[in-house]
N, C-alpha and C positions, 0 to 999 in steps of 0.2 A: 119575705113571704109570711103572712098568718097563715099558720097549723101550728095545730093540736102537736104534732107530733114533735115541732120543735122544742118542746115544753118536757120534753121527756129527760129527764133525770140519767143519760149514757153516759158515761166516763169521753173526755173529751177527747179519746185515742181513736174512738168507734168513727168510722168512715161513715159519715151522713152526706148525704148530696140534694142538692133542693134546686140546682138550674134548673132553667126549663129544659135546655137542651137533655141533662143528664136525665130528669125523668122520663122526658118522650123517649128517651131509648128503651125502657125499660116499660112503656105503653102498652105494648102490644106485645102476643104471642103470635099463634099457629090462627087461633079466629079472625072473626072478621071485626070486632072489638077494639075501642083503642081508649083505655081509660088509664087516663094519668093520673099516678100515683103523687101524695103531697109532697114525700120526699122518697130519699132509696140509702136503705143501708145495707153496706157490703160489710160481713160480716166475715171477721178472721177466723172463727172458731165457733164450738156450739153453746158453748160459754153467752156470747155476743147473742147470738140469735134469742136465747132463752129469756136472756134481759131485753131485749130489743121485745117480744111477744112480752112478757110478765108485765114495761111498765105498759104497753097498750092495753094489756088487759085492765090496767088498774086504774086508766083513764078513760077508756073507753074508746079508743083510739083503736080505728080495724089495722091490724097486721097481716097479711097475704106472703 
């Protein structure tokens, strides 16, 4: 898959997932909306998440 977000600098322990299937899970909420995400990381800790959001900030890559 081309994204931006694979390019992201995580330590290779962070839980990234980029199937199709694994991101249509995570497509949709409660709206009527259904927009797939380029990849999904499950983050263990808030450690993870801060770098997960710092390098998108620093690439310009949206984090949600």
């Amino acid at each position: 898959m081309n994204s931006p977000l694979l390019e992201l600098t995580l330590p290779e322990d962070v839980d990234v997932r980029t199937s199709l299937i694994e991101r249509t899970k995570y497509a949709s909420d409660a709206s009527h909306y259904l927009n797939v995400p380029q990849a999904v990381i499950v983050a263990k800790n808030a450690g993870e998440v801060a770098q997960a959001f710092a390098e998108g900030a620093a690439r310009g890559v949206p984090v949600t």
